[in-house]
N, C-alpha and C positions, 0 to 999 in steps of 0.2 A: 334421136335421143329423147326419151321420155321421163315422167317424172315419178317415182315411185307411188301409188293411188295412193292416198288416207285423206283423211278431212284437213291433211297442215300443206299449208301454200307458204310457198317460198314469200315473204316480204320484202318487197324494192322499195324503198322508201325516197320519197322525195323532197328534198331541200334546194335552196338558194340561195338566201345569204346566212354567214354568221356576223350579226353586230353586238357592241357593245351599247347596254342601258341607256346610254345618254347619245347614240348615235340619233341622228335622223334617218326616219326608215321610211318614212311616202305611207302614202293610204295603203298600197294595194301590201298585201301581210305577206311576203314573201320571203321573211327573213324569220330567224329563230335566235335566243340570245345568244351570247355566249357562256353566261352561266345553266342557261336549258340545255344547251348540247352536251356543257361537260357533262349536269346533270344525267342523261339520256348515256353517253357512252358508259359514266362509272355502273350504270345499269346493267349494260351490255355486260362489263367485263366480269363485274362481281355474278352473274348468273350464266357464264361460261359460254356468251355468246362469240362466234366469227363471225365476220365482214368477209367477203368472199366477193370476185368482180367477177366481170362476165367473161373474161377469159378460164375462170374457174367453173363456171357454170357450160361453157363450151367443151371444156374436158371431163367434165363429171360422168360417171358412171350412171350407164342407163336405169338402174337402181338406188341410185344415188338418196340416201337420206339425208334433207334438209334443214330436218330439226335443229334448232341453234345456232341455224346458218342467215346472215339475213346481208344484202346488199345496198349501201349508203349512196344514192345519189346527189348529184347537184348541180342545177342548169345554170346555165352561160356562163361560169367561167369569172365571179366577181374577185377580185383581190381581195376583199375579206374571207375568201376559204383559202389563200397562201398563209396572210399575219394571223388570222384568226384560228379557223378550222384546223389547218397542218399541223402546228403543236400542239393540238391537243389528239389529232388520229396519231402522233407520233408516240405521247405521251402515255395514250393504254395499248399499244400494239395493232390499232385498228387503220385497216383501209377505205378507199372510195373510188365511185368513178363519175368523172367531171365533165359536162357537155360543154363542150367551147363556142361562142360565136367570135367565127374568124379575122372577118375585115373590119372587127369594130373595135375602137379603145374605148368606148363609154357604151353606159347601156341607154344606146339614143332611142329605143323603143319606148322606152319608161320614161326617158326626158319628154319625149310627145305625151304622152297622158298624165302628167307633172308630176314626176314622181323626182326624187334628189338625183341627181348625177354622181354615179358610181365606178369608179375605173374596172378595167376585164385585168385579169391579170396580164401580166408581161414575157412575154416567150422564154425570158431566163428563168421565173418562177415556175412556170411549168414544167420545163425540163426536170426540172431540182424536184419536184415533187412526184413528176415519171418517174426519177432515177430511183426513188424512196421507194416505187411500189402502186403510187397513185394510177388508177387507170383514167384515159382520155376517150372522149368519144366525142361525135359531133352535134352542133346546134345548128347547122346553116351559118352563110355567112354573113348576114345583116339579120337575122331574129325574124322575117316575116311568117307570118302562116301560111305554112305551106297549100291548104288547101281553099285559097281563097288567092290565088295569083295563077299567073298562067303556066301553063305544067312544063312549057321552056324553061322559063327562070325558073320553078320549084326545081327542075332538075339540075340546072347548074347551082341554085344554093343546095342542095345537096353533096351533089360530087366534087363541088371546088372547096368545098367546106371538110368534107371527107381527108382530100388532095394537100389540105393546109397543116390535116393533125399531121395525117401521115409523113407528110417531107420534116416539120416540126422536129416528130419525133423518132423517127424513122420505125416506128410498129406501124401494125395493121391496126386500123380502128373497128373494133367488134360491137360495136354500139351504138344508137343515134338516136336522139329525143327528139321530139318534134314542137316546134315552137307554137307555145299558147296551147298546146295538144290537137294545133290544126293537122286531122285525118280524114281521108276520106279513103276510097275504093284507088283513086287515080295515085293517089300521093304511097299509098301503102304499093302499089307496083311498082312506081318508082324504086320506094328503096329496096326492095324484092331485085328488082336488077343489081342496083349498085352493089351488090357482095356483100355489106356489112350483114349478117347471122343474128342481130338482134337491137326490134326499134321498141322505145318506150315510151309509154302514151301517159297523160295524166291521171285522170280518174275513170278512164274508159276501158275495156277488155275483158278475158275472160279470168278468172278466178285464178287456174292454171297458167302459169306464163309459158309453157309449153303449147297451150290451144291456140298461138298465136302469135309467133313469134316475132312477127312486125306491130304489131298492139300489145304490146305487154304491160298492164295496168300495176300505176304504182299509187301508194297510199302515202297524203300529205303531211307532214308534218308543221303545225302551223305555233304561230309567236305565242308565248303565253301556256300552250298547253300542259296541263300537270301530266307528271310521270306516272300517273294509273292511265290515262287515255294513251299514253306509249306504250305503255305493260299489253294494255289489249292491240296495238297496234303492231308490236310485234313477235306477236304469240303467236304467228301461223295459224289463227281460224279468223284473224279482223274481219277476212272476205265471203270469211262463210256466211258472215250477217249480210251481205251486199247481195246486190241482184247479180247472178252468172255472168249477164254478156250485155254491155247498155253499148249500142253504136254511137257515134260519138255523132253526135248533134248542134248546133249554136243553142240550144236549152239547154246541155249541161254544162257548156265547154266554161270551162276556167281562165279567167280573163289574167296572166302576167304582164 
């Protein structure tokens, strides 16, 4: 399935946490307020955009036009997108899909480089927010970089992590992020085997999320940002300013 040519690219955007102003959020910027997201949604809704997940994007028509379509992510899985996030995709009709890290209840990766300790949500909250329409996919199940461990364990934090949504929630997981955006050649075959249809990288791949369907490069959405650098961010040509194909290297990679 291909994507219809023009110069507008599908937008995958990527998020992590929603906090509230007076939260403690750690140095590393990986969170967005909760008055910027309602912000950012009432955007979405008032200019007649959909949220669409990747099982939507699995059925799509080889023709498919994407215009005003764009797709809301967000890695590991914090309890601030059940109390936060959820009533407010609930609240303009908007969806998401959520990458889980499985065998962890804190985000002890971020506790190591000192960042606040943060709860993953809880298996009854995910449910409830499946039931609603939320899509899941996977993070591995301890947060490691995959491309910087041995390709034994990268494959079992892959497929047991897979193993976790699926028994969880009884769907097929169509989707997997890769943590910190550790890729390599070794790690993208991995998940080439494991059947999931579609991985997504941080700030690495090609333009097309079609040219690539194991690196599928997503655009960050960072704390602070005014809503014209959102305007351009999810206009479908953001990528056209960006270079086509950067492999993903420790000079670009983005530290979570």
């Amino acid at each position: 399935m291909a994507q219809k040519d023009s110069k507008h690219k599908l937008p995958i955007l990527l998020y992590h946490r929603v906090v509230k102003r007076s939260d403690k959020v750690g140095r590393h910027k990986i969170y967005v307020y909760e008055k910027q997201m309602e912000e950012q949604l009432v955007y979405l809704k008032a200019n007649n955009f959909s949220t669409i997940t990747f099982k939507d994007l699995l059925q799509a028509k080889p023709d498919e036009d994407f215009s005003r379509k764009i797709i809301l992510t967000f890695d590991d899985g914090y309890e601030d997108n059940y109390t936060l996030l959820f009533p407010l995709l609930k609240k303009y009709g908007f969806t998401a899909v959520i990458y889980l890290v499985t065998k962890l209840q804190r985000n002890e990766w971020g506790i190591a480089e000192g960042e606040p300790a943060c709860n993953l949500m809880t298996a009854a909250q995910i449910k409830e927010m499946s039931d609603y329409g939320i899509e899941f996919g996977g993070h591995t199940c301890t947060h490691k970089a995959l491309n910087e461990i041995d390709l034994n364990d990268a494959k079992n934090e892959i497929e047991n992590c897979i193993s976790d949504v699926e028994n969880l929630l009884q769907k097929k997981v169509l989707s997997f992020a890769y943590p910190f955006g550790g890729i390599n050649k070794n790690v993208k075959e991995l998940m080439n085997y494991s059947g999931v249809p579609y991985a997504v990288s941080t700030n690495t791949g090609p333009m097309n999320w079609h040219d690539d369907l194991m690196q599928m490069r997503r655009i960050e959405i960072r704390p602070g940002e005014g809503l014209g650098s959102f305007k351009n961010k999810v206009s479908g040509y953001y990528l056209t300013q960006k270079s086509i194909y950067t492999l993903f290297s420790k000079s670009n990679k983005i530290k979570y």
